[in-house]
N, C-alpha and C positions, 0 to 999 in steps of 0.2 A: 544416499538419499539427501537432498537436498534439505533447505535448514526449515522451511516452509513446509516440506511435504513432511520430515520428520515432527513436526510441529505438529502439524493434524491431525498424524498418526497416534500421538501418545495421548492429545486428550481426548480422541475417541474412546480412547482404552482405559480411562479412570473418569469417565464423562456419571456412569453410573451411579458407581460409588459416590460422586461431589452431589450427585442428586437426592441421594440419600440424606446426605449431611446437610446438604441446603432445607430439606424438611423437617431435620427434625431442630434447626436453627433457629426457622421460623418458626417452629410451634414452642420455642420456648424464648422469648424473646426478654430480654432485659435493661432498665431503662440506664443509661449516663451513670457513670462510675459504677455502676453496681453490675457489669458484666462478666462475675464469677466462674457461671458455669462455661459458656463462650469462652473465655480469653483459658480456663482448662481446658477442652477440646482443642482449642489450636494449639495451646503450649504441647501436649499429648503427641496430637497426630503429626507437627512440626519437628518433633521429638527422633519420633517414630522414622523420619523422612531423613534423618540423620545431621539437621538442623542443630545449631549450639543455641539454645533456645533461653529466653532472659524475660521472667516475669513480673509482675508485681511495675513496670514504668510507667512512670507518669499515673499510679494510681491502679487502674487494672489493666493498662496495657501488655502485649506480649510483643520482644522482640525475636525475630527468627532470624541465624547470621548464619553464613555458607562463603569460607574462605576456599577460593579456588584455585588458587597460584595469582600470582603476579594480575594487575588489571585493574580498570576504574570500581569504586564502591557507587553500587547502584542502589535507590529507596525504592522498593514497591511499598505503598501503602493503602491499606482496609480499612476502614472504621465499622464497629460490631454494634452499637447499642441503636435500642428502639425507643418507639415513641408511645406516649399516654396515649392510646386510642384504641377502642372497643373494633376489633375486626370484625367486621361484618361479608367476608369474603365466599364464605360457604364452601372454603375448601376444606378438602379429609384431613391436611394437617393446617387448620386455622386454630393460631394462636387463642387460648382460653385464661391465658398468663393473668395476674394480676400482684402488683408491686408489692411486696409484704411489708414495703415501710410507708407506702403512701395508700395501698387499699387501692390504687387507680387499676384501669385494665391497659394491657401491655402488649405493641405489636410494633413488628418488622414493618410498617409504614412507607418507610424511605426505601427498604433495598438493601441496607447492611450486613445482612443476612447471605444476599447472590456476593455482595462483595470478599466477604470471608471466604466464602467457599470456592470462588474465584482467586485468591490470594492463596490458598492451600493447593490450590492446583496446580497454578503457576511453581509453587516452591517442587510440587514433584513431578511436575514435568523439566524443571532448571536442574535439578538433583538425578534424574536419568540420563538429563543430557550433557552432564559435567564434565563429559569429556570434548567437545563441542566449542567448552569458551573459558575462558580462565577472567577472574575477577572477584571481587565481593559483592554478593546477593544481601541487602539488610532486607528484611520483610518487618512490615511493620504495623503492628494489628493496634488501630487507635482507639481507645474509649474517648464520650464524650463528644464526637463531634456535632451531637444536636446540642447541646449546649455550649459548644463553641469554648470550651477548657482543654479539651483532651491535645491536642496536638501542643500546645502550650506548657501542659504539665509537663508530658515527654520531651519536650527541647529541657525545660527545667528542672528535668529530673537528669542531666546528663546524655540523652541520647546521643549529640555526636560525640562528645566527650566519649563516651563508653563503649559505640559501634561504629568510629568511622566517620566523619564526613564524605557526603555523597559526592558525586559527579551529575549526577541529574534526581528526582522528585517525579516519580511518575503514579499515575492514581487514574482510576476511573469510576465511573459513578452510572446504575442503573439509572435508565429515563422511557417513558412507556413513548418510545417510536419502534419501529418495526425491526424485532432481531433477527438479527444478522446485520444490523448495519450499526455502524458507530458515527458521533457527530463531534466537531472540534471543532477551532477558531483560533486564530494568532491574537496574542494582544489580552484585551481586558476581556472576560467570557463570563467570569460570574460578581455578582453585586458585592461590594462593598455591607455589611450589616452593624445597624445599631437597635437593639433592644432596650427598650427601656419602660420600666415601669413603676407607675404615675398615680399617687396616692393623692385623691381630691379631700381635703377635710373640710365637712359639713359641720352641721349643730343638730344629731337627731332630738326626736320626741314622737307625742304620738301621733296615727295618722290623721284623726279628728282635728286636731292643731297646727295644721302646717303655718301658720305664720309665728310661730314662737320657734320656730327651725329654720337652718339654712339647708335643703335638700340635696343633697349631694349626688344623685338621679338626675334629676334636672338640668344639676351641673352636669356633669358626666353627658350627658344627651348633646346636650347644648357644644361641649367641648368635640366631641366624634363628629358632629356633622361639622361644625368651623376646620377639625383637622385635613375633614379629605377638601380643604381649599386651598392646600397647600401646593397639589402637584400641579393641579390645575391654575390658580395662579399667581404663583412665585415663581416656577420653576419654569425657563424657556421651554420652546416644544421642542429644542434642538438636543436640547437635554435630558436624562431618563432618571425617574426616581420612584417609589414605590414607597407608600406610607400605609399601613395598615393595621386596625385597633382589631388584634386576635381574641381578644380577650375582656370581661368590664363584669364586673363583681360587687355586687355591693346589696344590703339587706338581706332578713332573713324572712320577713312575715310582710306582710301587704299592710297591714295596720301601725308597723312603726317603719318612722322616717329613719334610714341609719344615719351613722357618724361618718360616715366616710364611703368612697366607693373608689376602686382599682382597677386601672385602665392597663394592659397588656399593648404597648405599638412598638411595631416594626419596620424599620426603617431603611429603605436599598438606595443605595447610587454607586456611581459609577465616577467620581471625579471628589479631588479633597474639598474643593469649592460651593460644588453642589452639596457635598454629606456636609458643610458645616452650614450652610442656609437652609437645610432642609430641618436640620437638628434644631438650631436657634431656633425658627419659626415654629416648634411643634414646643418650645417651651414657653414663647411668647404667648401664643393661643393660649395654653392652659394655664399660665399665671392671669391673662386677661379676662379669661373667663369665670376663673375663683374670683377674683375681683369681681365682677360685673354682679355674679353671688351674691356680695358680701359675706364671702367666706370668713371666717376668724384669725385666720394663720395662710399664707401662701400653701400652694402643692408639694407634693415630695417630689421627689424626679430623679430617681435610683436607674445609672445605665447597668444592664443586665448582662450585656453581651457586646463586644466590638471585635467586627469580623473585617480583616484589608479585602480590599479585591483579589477575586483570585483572577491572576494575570498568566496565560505562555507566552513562555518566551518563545520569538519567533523564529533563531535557528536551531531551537532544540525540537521544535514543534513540526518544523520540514524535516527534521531525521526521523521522528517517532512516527509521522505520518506516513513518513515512505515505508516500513514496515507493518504498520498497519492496513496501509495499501496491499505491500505483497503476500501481506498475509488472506487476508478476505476481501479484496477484490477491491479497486480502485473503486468502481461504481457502489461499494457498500462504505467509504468511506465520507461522510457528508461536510459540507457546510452549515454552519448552525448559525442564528444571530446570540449576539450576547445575551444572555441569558440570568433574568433578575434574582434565582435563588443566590445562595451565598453559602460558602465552605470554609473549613482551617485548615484545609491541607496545602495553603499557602502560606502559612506560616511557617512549614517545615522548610518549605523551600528560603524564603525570606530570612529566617535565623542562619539555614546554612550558609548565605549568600548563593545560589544556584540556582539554574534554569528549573522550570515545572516544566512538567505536558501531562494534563489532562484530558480526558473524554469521555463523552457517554459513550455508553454500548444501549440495546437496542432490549426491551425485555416484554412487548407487545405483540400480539397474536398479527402479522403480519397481513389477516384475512379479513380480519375484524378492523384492521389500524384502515386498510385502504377501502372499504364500503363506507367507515365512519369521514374519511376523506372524503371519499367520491359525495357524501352524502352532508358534507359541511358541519358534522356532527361529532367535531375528536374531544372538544372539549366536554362535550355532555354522555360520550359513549367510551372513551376512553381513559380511566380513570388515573389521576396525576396522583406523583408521590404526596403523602402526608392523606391520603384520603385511605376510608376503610374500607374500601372495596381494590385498592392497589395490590396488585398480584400479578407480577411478572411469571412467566412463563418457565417453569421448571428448566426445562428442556425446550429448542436449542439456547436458549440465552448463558446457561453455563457453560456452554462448549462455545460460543465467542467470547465471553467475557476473559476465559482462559487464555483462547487463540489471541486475544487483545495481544493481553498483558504479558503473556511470555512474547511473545514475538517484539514489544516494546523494551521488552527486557534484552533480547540476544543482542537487538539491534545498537544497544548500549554496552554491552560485555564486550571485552573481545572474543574476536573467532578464533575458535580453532582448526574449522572444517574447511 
């Protein structure tokens, strides 16, 4: 049996079981560093698969290692934790979770959930078929990548140090286009990320008196709408960047003016040039604008998060894709344009010095993606990660997401067959 047909064969045959695991994943979801019960179920069933299995990296990370004779050390990588958001999905295993240290409500939002249990698969369909390819398998289940620490931690807590430097970084990420098919790109594919957040200091009192106050609402209003004139124009049209205020906080009662209000902005490009004029101009704005106040004291301007671009490389990315072709069919294997979310799973690559290849797989009702097509309506019917109605499709999406990533895998091992 061929390496392709034998591929197919064994995830149909544990396709069940990951569906199982992928529900009760998602129904128990847990936010950045605090993914306890998670990163035990993989250490566990990892365990179980006959995995030399190393917990506790990078904070709550799991590494899963599989020395196989002689051959390149390959990274498959997962990341597990969810996101603050109230599911509203209405499904029989819709997350009811709620943070015990923040009180927030807790849900699989992104996908992290299809990716774990996709990363489990792959380890025992690699571990069945260990006679097939000789190599080191590192598996590598990340906490943190919604906040953009966890891959970081794990380089500096020792990962290659302790398992290996890679030969390639390979990773995929659910995206609601149509399963069964996967999408890639050579070159730069996801944004570059700067979070930061922006503490405006007013002068509260009460609401009867607002001229004995500097309003820090006001400001804050004043500063959001100045900010989105940033893409539009600073930034050529040749060039792509993404500025958005997630977040804006401030008061508690309609009668008193606060001290202060807290802006949440998020920042994508795609060039070192463009993220440093997009960054300066979004602090210019907000120091111009506390001024223009008469604020007491400048803004705070605390960055939160900074993410590289995640880049493939592009002879690593013609050998991953020719496998993923002959795995699920040339025609399922797409063209994507670059794409403004932003990842750390190029920093593993970037620390090891090594090629990445990434891709989405496909976790959308196939029936539903092409009438919302035909019908000009994907954006309003077909619901994007971070939203709470995102609910990728149990079933098939875990049996490509499997077929992905072992087949990205052997394609990297050597052969034995």
């Amino acid at each position: 049996m061929g390496a392709v047909s034998w591929i197919n064969s064994r995830v149909a045959s544990i396709n069940a079981d990951l569906v199982e695991l992928y529900r009760d994943l998602h129904a128990h979801p847990e936010l950045s560093f605090a993914e306890h019960r998670t990163a035990g179920i993989v250490a566990r069933r990892a365990r179980a698969l006959g995995f030399e299995v190393t917990e506790g990296v990078g904070g709550t990370g799991v590494v899963a290692r599989l020395v196989n004779g002689a051959g390149p050390v390959v990274l498959l990588r997962a990341d597990m934790d969810a996101l603050p958001v109230r599911e509203q999905t209405g499904l029989s295993y819709a997350s009811t979770a709620v943070d015990p240290a923040s009180g927030e409500p807790v849900m699989h939002a992104c996908g992290h959930d299809m990716h774990t249990a996709c990363l489990l698969g792959t380890l025992d369909a690699l571990m069945e078929a260990r006679a097939r390819w000789s190599g080191t398998v590192v598996a590598v289940f990340q906490p943190a990548e919604e906040v953009g620490r966890g891959a970081r931690a794990m380089v500096e807590d020792g990962l290659f140090e302790r398992f290996g430097k890679p030969e390639i970084v390979l990773a995929q990420h659910v995206l609601p286009i149509p399963v069964g098919t996967v999408a890639t790109r050579s070159g730069a594919f996801l944004a570059a990320n700067d979070s930061l957040r922006i503490t405006l200091h007013g002068r509260g009192g009460h609401g009867s008196r607002p001229e004995t106050t500097v309003d820090p609402i006001v400001m804050a209003a004043a500063t959001v709408l100045r900010l989105q004139t940033i893409v539009s124009r600073e930034v050529a049209a040749a060039d792509q960047a993404v500025v958005t205020i997630g977040s804006l906080h401030a008061g508690v009662k309609e009668n008193i003016i606060a001290d202060e209000a807290v802006l949440g902005v998020s920042v994508r490009t795609y060039s070192a040039e463009v993220r440093d004029r997009v960054v300066e101009a979004v602090r210019r704005i907000v120091c111009a604008e506390a001024e223009a106040s008469g604020a007491d004291r400048p803004p705070t301007i605390e960055l939160q998060m900074r993410l590289p671009v995640t880049a493939n490389d592009p002879v690593a990315l013609e050998k991953t894709r020719g496998a993923l072709s002959a795995a699920l069919g040339v025609e399922r294997v797409l063209d994507i344009a670059a794409f403004p979310a932003s990842e750390d799973v190029g920093i593993l690559a970037e620390a090891a010095g090594v090629p990445l290849s990434f891709w989405f797989f496909g976790g959308a009702d196939p029936a539903k993606f092409a009438a919302a097509e035909q019908n000009g309506t994907v954006e309003q019917d077909i619901p994007m990660n971070h939203s709470p109605f995102f609910a990728p499709l149990a079933e098939p999406t875990i049996d490509c997401g499997v077929t992905a990533l072992t087949a990205a895998a052997f394609a990297w091992l050597d052969s034995n067959r």
